[in-house]
N, C-alpha and C positions, 0 to 999 in steps of 0.2 A: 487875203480875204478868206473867211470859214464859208462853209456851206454847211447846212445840217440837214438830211434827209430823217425829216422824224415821225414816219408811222403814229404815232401817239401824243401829238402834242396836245391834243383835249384832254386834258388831265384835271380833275375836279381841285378844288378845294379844300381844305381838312374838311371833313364832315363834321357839323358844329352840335348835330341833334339828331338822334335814333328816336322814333317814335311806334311802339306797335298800334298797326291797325287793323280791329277784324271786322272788317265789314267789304264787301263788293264796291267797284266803284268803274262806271263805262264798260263794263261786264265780262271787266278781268279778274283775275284772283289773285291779290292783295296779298303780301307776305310780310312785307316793310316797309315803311315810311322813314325817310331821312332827309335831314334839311342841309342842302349845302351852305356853304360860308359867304356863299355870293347872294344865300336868299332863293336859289332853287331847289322845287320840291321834288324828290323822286319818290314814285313807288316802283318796290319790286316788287315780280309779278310772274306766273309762273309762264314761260314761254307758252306752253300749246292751249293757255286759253286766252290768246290773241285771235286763232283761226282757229275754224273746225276744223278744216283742212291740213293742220299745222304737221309739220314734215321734215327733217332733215334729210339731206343725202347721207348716204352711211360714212364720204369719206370727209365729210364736212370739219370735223377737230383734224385732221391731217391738213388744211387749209388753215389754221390757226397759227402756226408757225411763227414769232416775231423776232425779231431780231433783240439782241440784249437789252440794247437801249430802249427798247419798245417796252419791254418788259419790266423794266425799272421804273420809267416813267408811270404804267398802269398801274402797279404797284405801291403808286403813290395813296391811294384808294385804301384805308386802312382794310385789313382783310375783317374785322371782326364787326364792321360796317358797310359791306356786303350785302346781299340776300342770299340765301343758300343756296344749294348747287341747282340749275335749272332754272332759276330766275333770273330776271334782266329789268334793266333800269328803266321807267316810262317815266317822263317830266310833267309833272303838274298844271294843269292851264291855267297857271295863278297869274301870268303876266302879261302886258299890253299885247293887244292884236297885232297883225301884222300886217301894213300895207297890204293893197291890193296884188297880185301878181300879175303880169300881163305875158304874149308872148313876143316874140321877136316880131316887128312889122314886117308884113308880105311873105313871099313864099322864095322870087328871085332876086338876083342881084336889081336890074335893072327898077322895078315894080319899089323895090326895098329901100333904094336909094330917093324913089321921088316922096313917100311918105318920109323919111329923115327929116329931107330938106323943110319940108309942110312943118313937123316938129319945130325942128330948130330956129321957124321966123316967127313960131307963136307970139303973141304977147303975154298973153296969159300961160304959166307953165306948171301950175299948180297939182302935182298928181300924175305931171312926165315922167316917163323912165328915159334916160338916154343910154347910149349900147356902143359899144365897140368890139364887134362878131366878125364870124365865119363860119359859115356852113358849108355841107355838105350834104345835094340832093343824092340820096342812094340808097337801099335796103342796109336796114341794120337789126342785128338784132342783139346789139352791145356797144360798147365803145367808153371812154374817157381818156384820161390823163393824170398828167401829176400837176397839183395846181399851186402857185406860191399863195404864201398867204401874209397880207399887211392890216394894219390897223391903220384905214384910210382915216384921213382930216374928212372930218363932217361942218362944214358950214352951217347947218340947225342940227339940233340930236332929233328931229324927226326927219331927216334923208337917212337912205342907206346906200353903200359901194357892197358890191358883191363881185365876184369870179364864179365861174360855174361852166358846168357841161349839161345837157338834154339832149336825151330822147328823144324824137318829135314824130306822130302821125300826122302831118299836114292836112289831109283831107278824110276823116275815117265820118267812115258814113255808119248814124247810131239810130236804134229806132228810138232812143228817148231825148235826144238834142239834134238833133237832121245830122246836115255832116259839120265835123268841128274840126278843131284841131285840140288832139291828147298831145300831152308831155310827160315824162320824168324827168327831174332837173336835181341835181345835187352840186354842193358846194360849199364854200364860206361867205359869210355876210356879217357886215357891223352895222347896225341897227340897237341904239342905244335903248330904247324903250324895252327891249328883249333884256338886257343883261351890259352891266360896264364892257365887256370884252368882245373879238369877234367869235360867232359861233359857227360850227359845222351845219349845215340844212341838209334837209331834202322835200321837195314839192310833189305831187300829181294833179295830174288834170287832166279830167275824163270827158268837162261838159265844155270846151273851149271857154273856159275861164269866165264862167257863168254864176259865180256864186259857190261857195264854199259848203263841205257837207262830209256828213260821214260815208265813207265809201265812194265820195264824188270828185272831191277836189277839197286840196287842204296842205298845210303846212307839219312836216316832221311829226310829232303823233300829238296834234292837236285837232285832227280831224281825224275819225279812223278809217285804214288802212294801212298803212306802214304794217308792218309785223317785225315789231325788234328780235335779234338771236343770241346778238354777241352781249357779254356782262358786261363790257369795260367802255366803246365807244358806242354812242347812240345819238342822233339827230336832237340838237340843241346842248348840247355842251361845247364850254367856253374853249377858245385856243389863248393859252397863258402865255406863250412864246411867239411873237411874231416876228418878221422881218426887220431889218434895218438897213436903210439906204447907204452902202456902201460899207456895209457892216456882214452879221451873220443872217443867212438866208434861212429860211424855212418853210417848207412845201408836205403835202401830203397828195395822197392818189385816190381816185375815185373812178372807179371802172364799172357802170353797167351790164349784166350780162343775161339773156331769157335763156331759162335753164326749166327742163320740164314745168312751165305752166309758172313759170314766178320769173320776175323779172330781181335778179339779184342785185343786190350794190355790193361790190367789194371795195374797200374801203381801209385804209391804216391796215394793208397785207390781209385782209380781213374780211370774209363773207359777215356784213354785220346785221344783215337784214333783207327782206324783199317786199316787196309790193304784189299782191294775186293778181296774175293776169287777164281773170277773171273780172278787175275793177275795171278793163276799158271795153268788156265786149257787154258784161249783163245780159239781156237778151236780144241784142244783135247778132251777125254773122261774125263770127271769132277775126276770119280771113282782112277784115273790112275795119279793125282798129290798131291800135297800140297792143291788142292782147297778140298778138300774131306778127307782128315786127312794125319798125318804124320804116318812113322813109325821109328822112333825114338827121341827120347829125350838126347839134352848135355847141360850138365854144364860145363866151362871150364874157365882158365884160358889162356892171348895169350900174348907173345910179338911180335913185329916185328922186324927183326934184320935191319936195313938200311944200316950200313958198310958191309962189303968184313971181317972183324973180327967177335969172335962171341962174343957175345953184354954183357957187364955187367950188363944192364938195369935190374931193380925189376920189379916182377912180384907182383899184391899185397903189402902188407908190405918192402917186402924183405927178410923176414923169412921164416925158413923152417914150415911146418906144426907145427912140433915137439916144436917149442916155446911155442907155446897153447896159451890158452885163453886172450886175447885182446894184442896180441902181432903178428896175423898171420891172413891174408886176408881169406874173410870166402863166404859160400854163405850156409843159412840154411831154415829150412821150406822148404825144396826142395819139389814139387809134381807133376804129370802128372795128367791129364785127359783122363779117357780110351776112347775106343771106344763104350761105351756104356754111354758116359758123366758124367759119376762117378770119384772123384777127390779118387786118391791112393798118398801113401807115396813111396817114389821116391826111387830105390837105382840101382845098374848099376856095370859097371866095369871100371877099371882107368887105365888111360893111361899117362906116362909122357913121354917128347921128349927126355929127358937127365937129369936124377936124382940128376946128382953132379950139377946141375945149379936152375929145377924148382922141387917143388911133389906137392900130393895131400896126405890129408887122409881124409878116408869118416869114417862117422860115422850113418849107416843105421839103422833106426826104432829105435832110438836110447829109445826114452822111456821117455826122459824130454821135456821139452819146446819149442826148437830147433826140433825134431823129425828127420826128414832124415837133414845133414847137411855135409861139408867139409871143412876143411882146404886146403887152396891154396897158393902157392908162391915159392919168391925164389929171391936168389939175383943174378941168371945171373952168366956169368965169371968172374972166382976169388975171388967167395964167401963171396964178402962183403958187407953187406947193407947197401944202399946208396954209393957205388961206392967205 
């Protein structure tokens, strides 16, 4: 069996159309417009008029580093349809909305597991997310992993299967929402209304999932804050290589990290962007949100149910845990960053919404190569993979 560790499987398209454009637009500075092949629009744009605040660390291109095949891959990206040096890619809001987001039910295992069950006897399921997680209650002010990635079976193209990691202030107490719960969440997601393929994301959430807004809560740079860096991977492009069951694997990593006042994402070896940490305090106490560390850390698995039935959609692969090795959706190298900036190996407790449909197995401090790691998935109602 092949494995491929590929930093840069989001790899565009040929670019099918260069268009100049000079006018302002969401009150960036516009350099290029280019149409990819899949139908999505980017502008490049000049990085620091994303923030006022905008900033590198000096040794920030020393963290750029990719390995060969990363470099070939990106590469793909005709260079002469590019934007020039300083600019970076923003996606166009030209495609369907995004489901709602919601977050993990409850806060403990115990609390976590009675809201499931309530889920899972619903009749009506119209607008459920179901989950097959594991958290960790603790100070962080970092953490992810390396996550595989599949092109789940979608039972309607309005469900989506996602894998992910977040951030989480459980309890941040705000003077403009009382107390809520904030997140950073990054990942992959298939969700057909978005684009035929699955894509990279990333989320926030300032107001406990109160409504969408700029600077509030919002999806990849469809609401703003995000602040893109890197030219080559950005929130909302496609993965054109995906997994095959019992075939060749394919994963990428996504590690959050708060680094002087930004909450980084590194990503495909890659500092590719951050979030102002300033987005979860506004004019609260800094000490009291997400701008000042989280406490807690999830890995999870999600579907979204879109019918009124409950959805056969795959989670992952579509297998159970119990398939094993390169037969079942994974997320491994798991790790937090404490509150004292020290990176730990990651392990937690698990939660599924309905066992006969999704599970998880963890396999903590494991000792091999992998280290903290889990199996994720499931084939949904009716138990069969791929519908």
């Amino acid at each position: 069996m092949k494995w491929f560790f590929i930093p840069s499987v989001l790899v565009t398209s040929t670019l099918a159309l260069v268009v100049p454009v000079a006018r302002q637009a969401e009150g960036f500075d516009i350099v290029k417009t280019v149409v990819l092949e899949n139908g999505q629009v980017l502008d490049w744009v000049r990085r620091e008029s994303q923030d006022a605040n905008f900033s590198l660390p000096i040794d920030w291109n020393l963290k750029r580093k990719r390995s060969p095949l990363a470099e070939k891959l990106a590469n793909q990206i005709p260079q002469h349809l590019r934007g020039p040096s300083g600019t970076v890619p923003i996606p166009r809001r030209d495609r369907a909305p995004f489901p709602p987001k919601r977050p993990l039910p409850a806060t403990d295992a115990k609390a976590q597991n009675t809201q499931f069950i309530a889920l899972a006897t619903s009749q009506d399921n119209t607008g459920q997310h179901w989950y097959a997680s594991t958290s960790n209650p603790t100070k962080v002010t970092g953490g992810g992993g390396t996550i595989s990635m599949y092109r789940s079976y979608l039972e309607s193209q309005q469900d989506f299967s996602l894998l992910q990691t977040a951030m989480v202030r459980y309890s941040a107490k705000t003077v403009e929402y009382g107390t809520v719960t904030q997140t950073l969440e990054a990942g992959w997601m298939y969700y057909p209304p978005r684009g035929p393929d699955p894509m990279f994301f990333v989320f926030f959430n300032t107001n406990g999932y109160q409504g969408i807004g700029d600077n509030v809560c919002g999806w990849n740079t469809e609401q703003k804050g995000w602040v893109q860096v890197d030219d080559t991977f950005y929130p909302g492009m496609s993965f054109e290589d995906t997994s095959v069951i019992g075939g060749a694997q394919y994963d990428f990593d996504v590690k959050f990290h708060l680094t002087d006042g930004k909450w980084w994402l590194r990503a495909f070896q890659t500092d590719i962007g951050y979030y102002p940490a300033e987005l979860f305090s506004k004019t609260s106490k800094k000490e009291d949100t997400l701008a000042a560390y989280g406490d807690r850390i999830d890995f999870y698995g999600e579907v979204y149910n879109s019918g009124s039935k409950m959805t056969a959609t795959d989670m992952g692969s579509g297998n159970f845990p119990d398939a094993g090795d390169g037969k079942v959706g994974y997320i491994r190298n798991m790790v937090y960053i404490d509150g004292n900036g020290k990176e730990q190996l990651y392990s937690g407790y698990t939660q599924e919404s309905d066992t006969s449909r999704y599970r998880i197995k963890p396999f903590w401090k494991s000792g091999n190569s992998w280290a903290s790691y889990i199996y994720v998935g499931g084939p949904g109602a009716g138990g069969v993979v791929g519908g």
